[in-house]
FIPA-11021 format. One line per 3 residues: number of its first residue (from 1); for each residue y, z, x of N, C-alpha, C. Coordinates in steps of 0.2 Angstrom, whole numbers, plus 5000, padded with zeros to 4 digits. Layout:
NUM) Y:Z:X:Y:Z:X:Y:Z:X | ...
This chain:
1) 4650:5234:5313:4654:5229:5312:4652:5222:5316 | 4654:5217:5312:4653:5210:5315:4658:5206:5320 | 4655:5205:5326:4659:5200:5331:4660:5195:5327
4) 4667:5192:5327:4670:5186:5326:4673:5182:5332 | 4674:5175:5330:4683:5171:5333:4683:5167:5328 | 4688:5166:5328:4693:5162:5323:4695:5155:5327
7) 4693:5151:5325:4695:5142:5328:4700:5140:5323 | 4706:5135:5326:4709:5133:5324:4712:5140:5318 | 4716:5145:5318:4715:5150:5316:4723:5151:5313
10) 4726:5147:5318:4735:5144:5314:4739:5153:5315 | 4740:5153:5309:4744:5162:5311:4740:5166:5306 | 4732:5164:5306:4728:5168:5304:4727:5172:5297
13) 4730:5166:5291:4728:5169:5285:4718:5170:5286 | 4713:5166:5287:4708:5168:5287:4708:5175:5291 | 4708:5175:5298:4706:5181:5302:4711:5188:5298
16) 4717:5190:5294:4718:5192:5292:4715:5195:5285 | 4712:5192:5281:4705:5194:5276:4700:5197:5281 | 4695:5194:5285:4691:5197:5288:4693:5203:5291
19) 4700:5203:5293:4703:5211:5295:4702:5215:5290 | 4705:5215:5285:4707:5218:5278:4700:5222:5276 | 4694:5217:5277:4690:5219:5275:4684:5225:5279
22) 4687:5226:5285:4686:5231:5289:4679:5233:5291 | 4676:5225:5292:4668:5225:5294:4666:5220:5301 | 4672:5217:5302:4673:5213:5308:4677:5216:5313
25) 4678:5214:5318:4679:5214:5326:4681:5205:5328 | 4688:5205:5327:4691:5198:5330:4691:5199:5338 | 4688:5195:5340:4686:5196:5349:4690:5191:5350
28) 4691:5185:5347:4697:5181:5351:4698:5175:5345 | 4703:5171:5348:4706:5167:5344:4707:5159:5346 | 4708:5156:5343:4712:5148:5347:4716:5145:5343
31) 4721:5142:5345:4727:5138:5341:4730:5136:5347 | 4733:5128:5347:4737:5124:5351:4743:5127:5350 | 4745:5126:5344:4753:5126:5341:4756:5131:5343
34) 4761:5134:5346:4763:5136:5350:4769:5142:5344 | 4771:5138:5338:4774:5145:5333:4770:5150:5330 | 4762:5147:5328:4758:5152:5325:4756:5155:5328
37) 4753:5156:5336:4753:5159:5340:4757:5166:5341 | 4762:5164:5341:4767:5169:5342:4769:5173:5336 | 4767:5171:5333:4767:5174:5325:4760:5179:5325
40) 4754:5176:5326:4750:5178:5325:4749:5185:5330 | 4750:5182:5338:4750:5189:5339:4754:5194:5339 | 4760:5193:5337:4768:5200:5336:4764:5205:5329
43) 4760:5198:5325:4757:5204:5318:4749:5207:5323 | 4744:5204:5324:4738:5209:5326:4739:5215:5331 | 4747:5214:5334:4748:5219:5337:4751:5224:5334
46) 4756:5222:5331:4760:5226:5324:4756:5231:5320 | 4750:5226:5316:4748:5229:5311:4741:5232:5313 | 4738:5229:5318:4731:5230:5317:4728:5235:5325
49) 4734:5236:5327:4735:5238:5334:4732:5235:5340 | 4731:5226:5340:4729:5225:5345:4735:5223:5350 | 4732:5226:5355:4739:5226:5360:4739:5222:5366
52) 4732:5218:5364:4729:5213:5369:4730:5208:5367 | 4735:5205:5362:4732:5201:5358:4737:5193:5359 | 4738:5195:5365:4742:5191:5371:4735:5187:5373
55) 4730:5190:5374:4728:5188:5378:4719:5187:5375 | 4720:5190:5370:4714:5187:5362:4716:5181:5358 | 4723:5178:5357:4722:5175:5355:4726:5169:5358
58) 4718:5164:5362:4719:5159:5367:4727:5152:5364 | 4732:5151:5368:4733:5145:5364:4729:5138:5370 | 4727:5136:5366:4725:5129:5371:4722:5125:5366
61) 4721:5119:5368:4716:5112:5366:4711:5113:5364 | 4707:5114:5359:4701:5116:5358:4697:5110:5359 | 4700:5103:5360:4697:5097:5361:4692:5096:5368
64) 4696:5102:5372:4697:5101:5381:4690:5109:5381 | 4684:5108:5376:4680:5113:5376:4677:5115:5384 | 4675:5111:5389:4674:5115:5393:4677:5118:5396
67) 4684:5118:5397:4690:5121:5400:4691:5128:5396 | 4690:5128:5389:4689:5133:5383:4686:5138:5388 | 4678:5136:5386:4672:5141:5389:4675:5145:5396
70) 4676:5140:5400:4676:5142:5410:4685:5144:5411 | 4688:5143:5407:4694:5145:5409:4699:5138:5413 | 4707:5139:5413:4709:5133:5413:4717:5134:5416
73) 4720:5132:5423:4726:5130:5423:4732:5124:5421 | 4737:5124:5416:4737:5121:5415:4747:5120:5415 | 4751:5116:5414:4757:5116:5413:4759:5117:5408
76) 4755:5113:5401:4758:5118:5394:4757:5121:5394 | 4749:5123:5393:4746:5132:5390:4745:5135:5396 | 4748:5135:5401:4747:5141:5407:4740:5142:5409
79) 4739:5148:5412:4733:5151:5415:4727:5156:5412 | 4722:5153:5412:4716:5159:5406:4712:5158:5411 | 4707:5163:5411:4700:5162:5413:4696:5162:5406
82) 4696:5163:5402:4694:5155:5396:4690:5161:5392 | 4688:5157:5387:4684:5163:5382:4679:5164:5384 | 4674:5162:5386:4668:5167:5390:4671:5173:5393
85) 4676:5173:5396:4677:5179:5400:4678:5184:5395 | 4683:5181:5390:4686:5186:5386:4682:5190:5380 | 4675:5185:5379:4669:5190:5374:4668:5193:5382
88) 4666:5194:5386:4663:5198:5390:4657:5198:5390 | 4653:5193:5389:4644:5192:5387:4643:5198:5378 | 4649:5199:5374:4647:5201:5369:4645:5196:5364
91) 4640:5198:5361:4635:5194:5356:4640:5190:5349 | 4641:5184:5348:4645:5185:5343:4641:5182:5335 | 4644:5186:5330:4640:5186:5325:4640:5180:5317
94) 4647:5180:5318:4651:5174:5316:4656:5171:5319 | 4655:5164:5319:4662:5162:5320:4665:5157:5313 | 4673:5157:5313:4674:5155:5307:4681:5150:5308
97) 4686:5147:5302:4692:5142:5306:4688:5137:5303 | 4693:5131:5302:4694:5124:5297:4699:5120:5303 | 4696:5115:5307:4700:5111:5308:4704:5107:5304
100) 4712:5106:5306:4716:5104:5301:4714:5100:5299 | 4717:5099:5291:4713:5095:5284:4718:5090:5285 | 4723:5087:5289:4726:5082:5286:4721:5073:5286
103) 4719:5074:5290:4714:5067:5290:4709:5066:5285 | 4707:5072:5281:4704:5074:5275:4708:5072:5269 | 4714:5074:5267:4717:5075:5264:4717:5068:5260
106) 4715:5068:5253:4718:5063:5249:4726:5061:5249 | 4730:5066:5249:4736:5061:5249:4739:5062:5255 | 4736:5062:5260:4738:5061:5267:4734:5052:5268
109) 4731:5050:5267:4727:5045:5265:4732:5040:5263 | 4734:5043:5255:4738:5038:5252:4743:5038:5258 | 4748:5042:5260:4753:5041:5264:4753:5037:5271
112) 4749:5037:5274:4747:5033:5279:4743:5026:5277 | 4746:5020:5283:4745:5015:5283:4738:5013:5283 | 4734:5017:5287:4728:5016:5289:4722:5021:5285
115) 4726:5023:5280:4721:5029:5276:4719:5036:5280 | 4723:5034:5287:4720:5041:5291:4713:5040:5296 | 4711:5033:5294:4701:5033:5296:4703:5033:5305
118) 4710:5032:5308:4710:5032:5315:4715:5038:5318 | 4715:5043:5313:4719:5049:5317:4712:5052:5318 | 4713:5056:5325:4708:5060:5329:4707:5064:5325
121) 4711:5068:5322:4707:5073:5318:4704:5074:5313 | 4702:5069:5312:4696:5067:5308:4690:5070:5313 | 4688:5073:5321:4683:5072:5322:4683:5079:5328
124) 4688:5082:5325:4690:5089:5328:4684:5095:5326 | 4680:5092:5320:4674:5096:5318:4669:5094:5325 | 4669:5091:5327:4665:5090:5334:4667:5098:5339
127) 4673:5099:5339:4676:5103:5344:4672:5110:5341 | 4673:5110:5335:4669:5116:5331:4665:5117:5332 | 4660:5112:5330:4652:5113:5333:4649:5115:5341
130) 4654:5112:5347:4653:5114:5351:4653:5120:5353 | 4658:5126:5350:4659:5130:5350:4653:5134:5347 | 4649:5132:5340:4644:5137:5339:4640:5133:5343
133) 4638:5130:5345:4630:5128:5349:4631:5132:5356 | 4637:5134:5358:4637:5138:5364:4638:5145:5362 | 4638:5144:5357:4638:5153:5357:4633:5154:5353
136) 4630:5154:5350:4624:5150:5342:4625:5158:5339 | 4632:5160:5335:4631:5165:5331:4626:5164:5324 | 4624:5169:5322:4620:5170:5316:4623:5167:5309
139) 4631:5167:5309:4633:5160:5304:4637:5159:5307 | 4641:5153:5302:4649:5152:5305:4651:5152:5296 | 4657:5152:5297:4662:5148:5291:4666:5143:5292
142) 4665:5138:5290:4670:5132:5290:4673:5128:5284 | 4679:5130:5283:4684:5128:5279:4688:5122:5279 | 4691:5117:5272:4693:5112:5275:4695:5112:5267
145) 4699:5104:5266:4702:5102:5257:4695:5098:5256 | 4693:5097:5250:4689:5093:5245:4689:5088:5247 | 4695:5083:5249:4694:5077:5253:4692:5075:5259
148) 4688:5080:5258:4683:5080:5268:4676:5076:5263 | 4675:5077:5257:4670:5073:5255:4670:5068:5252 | 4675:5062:5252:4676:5058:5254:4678:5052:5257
151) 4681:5057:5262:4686:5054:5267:4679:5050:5272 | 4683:5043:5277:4676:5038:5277:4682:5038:5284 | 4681:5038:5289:4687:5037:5296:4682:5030:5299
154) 4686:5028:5305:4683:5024:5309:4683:5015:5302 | 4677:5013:5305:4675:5008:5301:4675:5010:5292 | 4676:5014:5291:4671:5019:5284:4667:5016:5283
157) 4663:5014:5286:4653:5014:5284:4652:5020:5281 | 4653:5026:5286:4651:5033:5287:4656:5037:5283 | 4655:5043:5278:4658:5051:5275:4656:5052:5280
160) 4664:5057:5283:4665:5061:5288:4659:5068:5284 | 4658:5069:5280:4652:5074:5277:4647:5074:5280 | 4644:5068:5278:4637:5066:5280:4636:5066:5289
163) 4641:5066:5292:4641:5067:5299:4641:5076:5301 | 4647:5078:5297:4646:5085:5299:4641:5086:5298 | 4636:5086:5290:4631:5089:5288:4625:5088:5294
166) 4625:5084:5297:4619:5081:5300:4622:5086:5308 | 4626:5084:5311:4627:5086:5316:4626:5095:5315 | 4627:5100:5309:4628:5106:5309:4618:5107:5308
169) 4617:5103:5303:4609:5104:5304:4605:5103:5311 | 4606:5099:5315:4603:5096:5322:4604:5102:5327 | 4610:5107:5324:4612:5112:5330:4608:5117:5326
172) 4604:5116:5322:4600:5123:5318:4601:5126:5315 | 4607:5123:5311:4611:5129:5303:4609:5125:5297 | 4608:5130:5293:4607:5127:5286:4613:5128:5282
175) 4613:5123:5279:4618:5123:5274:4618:5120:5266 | 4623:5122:5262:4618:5117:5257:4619:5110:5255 | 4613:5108:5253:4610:5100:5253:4617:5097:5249
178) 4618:5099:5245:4625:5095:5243:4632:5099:5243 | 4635:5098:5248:4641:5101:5249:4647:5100:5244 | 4646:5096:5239:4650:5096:5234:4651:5103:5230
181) 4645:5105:5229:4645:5113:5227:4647:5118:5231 | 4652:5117:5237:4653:5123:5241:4662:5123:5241 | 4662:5117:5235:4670:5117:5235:4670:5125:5231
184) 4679:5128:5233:4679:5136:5228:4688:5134:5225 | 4688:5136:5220:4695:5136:5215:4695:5142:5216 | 4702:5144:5222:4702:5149:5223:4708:5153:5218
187) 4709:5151:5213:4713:5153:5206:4706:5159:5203 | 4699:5157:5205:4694:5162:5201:4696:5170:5205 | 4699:5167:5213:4698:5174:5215:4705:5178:5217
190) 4708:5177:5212:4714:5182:5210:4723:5176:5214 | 4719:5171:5219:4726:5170:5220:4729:5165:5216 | 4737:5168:5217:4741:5166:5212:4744:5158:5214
193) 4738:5153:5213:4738:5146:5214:4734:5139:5216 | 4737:5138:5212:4731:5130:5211:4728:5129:5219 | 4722:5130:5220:4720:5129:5227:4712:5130:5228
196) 4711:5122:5230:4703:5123:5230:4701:5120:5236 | 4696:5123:5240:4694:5122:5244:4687:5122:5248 | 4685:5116:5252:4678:5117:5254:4675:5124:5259
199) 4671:5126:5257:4669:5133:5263:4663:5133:5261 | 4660:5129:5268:4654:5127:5269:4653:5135:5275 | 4646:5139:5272:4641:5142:5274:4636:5141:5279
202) 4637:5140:5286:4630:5140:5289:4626:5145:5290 | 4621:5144:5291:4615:5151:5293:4610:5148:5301 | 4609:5151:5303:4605:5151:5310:4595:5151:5308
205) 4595:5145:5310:4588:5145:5305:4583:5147:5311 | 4585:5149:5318:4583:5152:5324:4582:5158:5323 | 4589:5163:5317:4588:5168:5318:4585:5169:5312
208) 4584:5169:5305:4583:5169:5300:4577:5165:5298 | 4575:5159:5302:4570:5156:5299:4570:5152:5294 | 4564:5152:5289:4564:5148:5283:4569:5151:5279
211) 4573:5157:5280:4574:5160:5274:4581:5158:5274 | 4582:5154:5281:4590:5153:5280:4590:5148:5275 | 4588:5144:5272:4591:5138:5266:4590:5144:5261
214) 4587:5145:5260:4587:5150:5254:4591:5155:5253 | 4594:5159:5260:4601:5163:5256:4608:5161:5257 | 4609:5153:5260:4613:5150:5259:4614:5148:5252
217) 4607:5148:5246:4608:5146:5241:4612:5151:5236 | 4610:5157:5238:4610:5163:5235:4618:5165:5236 | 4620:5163:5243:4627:5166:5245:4632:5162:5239
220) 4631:5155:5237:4635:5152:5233:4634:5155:5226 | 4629:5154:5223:4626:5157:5215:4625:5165:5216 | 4626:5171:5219:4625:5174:5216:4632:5180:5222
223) 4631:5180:5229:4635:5183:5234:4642:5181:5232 | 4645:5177:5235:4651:5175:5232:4655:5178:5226 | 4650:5173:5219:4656:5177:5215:4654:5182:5212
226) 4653:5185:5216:4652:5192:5215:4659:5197:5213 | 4664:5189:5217:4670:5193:5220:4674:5189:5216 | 4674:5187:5209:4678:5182:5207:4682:5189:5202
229) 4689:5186:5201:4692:5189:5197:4693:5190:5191 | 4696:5197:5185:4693:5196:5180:4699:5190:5177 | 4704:5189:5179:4709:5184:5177:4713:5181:5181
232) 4717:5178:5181:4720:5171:5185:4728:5176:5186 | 4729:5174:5192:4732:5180:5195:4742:5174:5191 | 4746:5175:5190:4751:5170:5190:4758:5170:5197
235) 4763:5166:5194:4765:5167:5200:4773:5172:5198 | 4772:5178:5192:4777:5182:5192:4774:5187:5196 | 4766:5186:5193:4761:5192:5196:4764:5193:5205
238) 4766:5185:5206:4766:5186:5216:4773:5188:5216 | 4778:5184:5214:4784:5185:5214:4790:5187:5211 | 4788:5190:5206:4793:5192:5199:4795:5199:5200
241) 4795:5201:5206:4799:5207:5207:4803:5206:5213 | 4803:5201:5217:4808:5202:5219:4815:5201:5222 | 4821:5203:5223:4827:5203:5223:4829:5195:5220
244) 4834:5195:5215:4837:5188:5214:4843:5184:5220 | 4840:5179:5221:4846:5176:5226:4850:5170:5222 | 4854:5172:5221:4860:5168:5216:4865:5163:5220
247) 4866:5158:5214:4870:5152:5219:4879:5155:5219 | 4881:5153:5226:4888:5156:5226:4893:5151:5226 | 4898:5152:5225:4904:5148:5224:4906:5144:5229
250) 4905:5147:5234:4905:5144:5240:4902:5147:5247 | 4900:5141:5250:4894:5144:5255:4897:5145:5260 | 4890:5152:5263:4892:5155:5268:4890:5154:5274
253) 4890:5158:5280:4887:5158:5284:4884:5164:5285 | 4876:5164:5287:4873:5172:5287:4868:5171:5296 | 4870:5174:5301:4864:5172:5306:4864:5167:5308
256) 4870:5164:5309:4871:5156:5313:4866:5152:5308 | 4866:5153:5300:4863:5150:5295:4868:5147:5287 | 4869:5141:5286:4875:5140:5280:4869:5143:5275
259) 4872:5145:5271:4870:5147:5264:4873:5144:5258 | 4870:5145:5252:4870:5141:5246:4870:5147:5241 | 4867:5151:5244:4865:5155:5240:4867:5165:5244
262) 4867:5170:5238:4870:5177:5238:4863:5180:5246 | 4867:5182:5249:4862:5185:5254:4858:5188:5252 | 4853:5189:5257:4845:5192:5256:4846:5198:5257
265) 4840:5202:5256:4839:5210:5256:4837:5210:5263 | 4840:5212:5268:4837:5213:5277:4832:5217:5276 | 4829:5220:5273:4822:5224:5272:4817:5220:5270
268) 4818:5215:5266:4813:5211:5264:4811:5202:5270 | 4808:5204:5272:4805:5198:5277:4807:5190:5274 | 4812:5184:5278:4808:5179:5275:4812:5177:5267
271) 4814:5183:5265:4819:5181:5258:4823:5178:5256 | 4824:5170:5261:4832:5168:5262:4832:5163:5257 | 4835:5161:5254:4835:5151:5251:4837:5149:5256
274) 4834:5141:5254:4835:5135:5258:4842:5136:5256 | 4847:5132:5260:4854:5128:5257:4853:5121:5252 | 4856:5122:5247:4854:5118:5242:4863:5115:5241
277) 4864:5108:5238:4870:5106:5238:4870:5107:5231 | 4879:5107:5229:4878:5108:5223:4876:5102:5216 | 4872:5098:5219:4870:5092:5216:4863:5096:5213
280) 4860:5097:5219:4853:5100:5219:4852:5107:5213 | 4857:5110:5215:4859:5118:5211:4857:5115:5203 | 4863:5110:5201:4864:5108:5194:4856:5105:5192
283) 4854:5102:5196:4847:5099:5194:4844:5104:5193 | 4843:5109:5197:4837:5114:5196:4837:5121:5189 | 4844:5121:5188:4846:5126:5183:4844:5122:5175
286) 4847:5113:5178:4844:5111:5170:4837:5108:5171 | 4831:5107:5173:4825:5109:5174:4823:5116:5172 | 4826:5122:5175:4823:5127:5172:4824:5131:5167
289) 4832:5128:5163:4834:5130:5159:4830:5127:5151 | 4827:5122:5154:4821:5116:5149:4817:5119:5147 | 4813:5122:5154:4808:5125:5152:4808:5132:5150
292) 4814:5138:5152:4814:5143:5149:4817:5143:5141 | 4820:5137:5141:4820:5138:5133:4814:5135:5129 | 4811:5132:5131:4806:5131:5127:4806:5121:5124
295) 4812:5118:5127:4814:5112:5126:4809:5108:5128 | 4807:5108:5133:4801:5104:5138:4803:5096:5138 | 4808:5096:5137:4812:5087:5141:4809:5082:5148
298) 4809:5090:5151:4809:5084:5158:4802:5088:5160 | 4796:5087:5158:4791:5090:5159:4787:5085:5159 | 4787:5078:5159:4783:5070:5159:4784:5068:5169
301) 4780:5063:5170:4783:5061:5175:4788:5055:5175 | 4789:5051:5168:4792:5046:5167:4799:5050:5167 | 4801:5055:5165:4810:5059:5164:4809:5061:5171
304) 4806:5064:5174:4808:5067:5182:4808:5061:5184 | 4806:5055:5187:4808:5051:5191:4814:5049:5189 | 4816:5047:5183:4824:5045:5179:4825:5049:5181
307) 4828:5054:5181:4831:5061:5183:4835:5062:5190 | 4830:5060:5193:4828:5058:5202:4833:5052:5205 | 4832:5049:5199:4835:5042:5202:4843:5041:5198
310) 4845:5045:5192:4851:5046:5191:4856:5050:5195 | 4850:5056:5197:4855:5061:5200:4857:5058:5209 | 4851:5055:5211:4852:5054:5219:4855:5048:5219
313) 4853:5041:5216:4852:5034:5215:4846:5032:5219 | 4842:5035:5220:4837:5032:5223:4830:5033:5220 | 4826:5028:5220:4820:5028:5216:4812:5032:5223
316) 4807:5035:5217:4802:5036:5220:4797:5036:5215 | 4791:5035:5221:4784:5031:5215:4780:5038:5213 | 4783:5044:5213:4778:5050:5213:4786:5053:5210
319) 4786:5059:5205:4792:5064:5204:4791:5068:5210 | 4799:5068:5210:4800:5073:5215:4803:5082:5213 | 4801:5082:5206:4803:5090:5204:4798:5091:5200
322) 4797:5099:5204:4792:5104:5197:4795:5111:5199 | 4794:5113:5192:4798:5119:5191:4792:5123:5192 | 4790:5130:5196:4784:5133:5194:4785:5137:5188
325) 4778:5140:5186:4779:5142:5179:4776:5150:5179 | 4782:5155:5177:4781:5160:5175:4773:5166:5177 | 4771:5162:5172:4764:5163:5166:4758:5159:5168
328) 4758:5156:5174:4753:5151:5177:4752:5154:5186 | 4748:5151:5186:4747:5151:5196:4750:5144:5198 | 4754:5147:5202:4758:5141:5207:4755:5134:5207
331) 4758:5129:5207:4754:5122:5209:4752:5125:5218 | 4752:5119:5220:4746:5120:5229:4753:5121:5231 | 4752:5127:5238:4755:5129:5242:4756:5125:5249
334) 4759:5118:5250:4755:5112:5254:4759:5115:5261 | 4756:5111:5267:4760:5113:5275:4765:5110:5273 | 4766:5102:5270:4771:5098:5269:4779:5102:5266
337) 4778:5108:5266:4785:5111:5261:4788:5112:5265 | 4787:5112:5272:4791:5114:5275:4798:5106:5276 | 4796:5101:5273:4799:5096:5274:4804:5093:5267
340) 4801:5098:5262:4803:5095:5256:4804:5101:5250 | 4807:5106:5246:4804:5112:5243:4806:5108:5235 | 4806:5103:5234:4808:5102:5225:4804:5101:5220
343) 4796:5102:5224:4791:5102:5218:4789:5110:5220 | 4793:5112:5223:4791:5122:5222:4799:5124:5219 | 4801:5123:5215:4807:5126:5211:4804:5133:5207
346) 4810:5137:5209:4808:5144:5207:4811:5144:5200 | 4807:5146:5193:4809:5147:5190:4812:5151:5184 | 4817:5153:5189:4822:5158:5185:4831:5153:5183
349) 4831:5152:5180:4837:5148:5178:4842:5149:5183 | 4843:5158:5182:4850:5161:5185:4850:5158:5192 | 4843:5159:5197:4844:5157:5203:4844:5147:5207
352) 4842:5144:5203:4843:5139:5203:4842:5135:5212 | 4834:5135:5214:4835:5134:5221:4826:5136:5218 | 4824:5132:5225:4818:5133:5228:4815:5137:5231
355) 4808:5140:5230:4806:5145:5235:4807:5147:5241 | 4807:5154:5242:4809:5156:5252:4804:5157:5254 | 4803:5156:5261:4796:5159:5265:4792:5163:5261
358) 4797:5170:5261:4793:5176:5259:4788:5173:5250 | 4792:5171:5246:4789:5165:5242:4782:5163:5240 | 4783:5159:5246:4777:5155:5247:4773:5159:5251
361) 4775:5164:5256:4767:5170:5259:4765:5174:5253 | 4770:5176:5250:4767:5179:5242:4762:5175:5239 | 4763:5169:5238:4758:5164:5232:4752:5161:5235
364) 4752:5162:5242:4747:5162:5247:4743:5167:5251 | 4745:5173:5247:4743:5181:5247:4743:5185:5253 | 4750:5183:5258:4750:5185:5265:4752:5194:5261
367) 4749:5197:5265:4755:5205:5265:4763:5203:5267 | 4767:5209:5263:4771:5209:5266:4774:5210:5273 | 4770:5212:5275:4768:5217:5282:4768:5210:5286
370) 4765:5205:5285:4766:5201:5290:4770:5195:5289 | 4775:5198:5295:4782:5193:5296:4783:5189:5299 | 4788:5184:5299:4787:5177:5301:4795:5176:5303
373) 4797:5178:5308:4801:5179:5314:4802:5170:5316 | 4804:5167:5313:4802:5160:5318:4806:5157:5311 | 4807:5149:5312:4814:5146:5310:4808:5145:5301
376) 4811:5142:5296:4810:5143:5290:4805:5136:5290 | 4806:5130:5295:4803:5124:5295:4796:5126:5297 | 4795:5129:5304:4788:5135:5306:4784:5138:5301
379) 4787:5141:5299:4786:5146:5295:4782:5144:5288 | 4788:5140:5282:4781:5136:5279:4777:5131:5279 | 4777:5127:5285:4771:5123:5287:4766:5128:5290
382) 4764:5134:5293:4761:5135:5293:4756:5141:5289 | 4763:5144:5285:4759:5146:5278:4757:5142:5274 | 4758:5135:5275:4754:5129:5269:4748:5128:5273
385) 4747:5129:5280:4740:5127:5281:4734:5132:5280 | 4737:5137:5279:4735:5145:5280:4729:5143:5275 | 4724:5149:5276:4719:5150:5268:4721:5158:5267
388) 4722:5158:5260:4725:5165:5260:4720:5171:5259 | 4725:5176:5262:4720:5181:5266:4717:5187:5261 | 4720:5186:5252:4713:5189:5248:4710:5185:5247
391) 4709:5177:5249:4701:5173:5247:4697:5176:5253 | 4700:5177:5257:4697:5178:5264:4695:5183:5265 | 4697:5188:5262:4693:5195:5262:4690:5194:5259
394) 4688:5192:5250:4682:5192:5248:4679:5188:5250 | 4679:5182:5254:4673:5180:5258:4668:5183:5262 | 4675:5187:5267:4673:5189:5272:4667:5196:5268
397) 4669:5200:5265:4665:5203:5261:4659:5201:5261 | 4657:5194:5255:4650:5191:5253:4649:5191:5259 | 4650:5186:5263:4648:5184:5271:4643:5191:5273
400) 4647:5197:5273:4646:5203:5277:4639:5204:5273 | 4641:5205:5266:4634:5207:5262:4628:5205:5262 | 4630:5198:5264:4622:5193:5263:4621:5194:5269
403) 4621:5195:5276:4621:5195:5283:4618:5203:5282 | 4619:5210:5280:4615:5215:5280:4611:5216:5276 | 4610:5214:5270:4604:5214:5265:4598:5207:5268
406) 4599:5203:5272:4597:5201:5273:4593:5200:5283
């Protein structure tokens, strides 16, 4: 098996693929956020039996790297003697994790004033690199959205690319010369949803020598898709079995929670509707009464915006409703749902409402097995930041593969 840690690791859709695929050894973890954390370890302990996993996966400031390494007391995140202690001088073989992609992020961009070029995180890959230069594992993986290549921060003279790329060569990884090609549509690999992302491959040219450019080349064109699917997974495939939650006459209370909609199955994690008013109800059954009839009216964005501004009176420069479809993979599963669910409208007419938790850990390929105990605003922000954990085990896979034949 292969030593790992997981950076910036959220509630652990990547480290849960590399579980799955039962060729790693997760020695430790980091996350600031203080819900995913707690999520994260109630499942490695739950599912994977780690029982230390209080204490594997660190929350702290991955900013505050030398406190990281030597250990730190502190009034938010308490007392660690720091992850050097916690590998215990074991060798690690990969490290993997994507600093959060909103400063990346094309419509994070548009939405901000400043296009994002003065939010710090734009340059949290720094914190990243420190971490492998002091550990100098054999690869790493680093994940991130497509608009990390041309996101410009600062003055934008500089792609934030062109920085990483140089910064991860100077520390002795090879990677490839155009990272344009290391974007993946990860619809090729069974998940049920529009979602492509950068996973950039380094290799230790320390360890491997000349031959790391060259099976970095290999892991893209021949390792990888290896593991592509025979077909595009949809999103009945994720969600089409189960339980219907129907709009009621009048709303209830369930768990110091109003409801809108017919109770969930307590067996099933996560299964709740949002509370939707009955304005919202009517808009979403004729939406989906459109498309399941075959009418397709409000399928432009010139009639959804009309629609939007009829039903609310208020105007906006972007539609605010999409119906998912049946017979397709989900549009993108973003962090932002937790603020907004009207472009994830579930498409069954009868139920009339927008997707639940469980919903969206489906379309983002979590197991059921792993539960999300924490309020529903938690919960889908950070199943939206997640990378979902069947891309994550075929990576983690090819990774494996090309690291033992090699």
């Amino acid at each position: 098996m292969l030593n790992t840690i997981d950076l910036f690791v959220g509630c652990g859709g990547l480290s849960e693929g590399f579980e799955q695929s039962g060729k790693y050894k997760m020695l430790g973890a980091v996350e600031w956020e203080p819900a995913p954390v707690k999520e994260l370890r109630d499942h490695l302990a739950r599912k994977w039996n780690m029982f230390d996993a209080d204490k594997r996966v660190l929350q702290f400031d991955i900013q505050r790297t030398d406190e990281l390494f030597a250990g730190w007391e502190d009034e938010e995140y308490g007392n660690s003697s720091g992850l050097d202690a916690l590998l215990e001088g074991c060798k690690l073989d990969v490290i993997i994790g994507g600093p959060p992609c909103q400063a990346y992020s094309v419509a994070g961009r548009i939405r901000d004033e400043h296009g994002m070029r003065e939010d710090y995180r734009n340059y949290l890959f720094e914190s990243y690199l420190k971490v492998v230069q002091h550990y100098k594992p054999k690869a790493f993986v680093f994940e991130n959205v497509p608009g990390i290549l041309s996101a410009r921060p600062g003055d934008g003279s500089v792609r934030i690319i062109d920085l990483i790329q140089k910064a991860f060569a100077d520390a002795g990884y090879a990677v490839l010369p155009d990272l344009s090609k290391a974007v993946v549509d990860m619809t090729d690999y069974g998940v049920p949803q529009n979602r492509k992302r950068i996973i950039i491959l380094g290799l230790s040219k320390e360890f491997y020598g000349d031959k790391a450019e060259e099976m970095v080349q290999s892991f893209y064109l021949s390792y990888l898709p290896e593991y592509k699917a025979e077909r595009k997974a949809t999103v009945r495939d994720a969600i089409g079995d189960l339980p219907k939650l129907l709009p009621l006459e009048t709303p209830i209370t369930y768990e110091g929670r109003k409801l809108s909609h017919s109770l969930p199955d307590p067996m099933i994690n996560g299964h709740v509707s949002r509370f939707h008013s009955k304005r919202d109800i009517e808009v979403f059954r004729l939406l989906e009464e459109d498309i399941a009839s075959g009418r397709m009216e409000y399928t432009k964005t010139d009639t959804l915006k009309e629609l939007y501004t009829k039903r609310t009176g208020k105007s906006s420069n972007v539609h605010k409703y999409y119906v998912l479809r049946w017979d397709e993979p989900s549009n993108l599963i973003p962090a932002h749902l937790f603020k907004d669910g009207l472009r994830h409208i579930h498409p069954d007419p009868e139920q009339a409402r927008t997707i639940t938790v469980r919903e969206a850990a489906r379309l983002q390929t979590f197991p059921d097995d792993y539960q999300f105990n924490c309020s529903q605003t938690d919960a889908f922000k950070m199943i939206g930041n997640a990378v979902p954990p069947l891309f994550a085990r075929k990576l983690a896979n090819a990774v494996y593969h090309l690291l033992q034949e090699n």
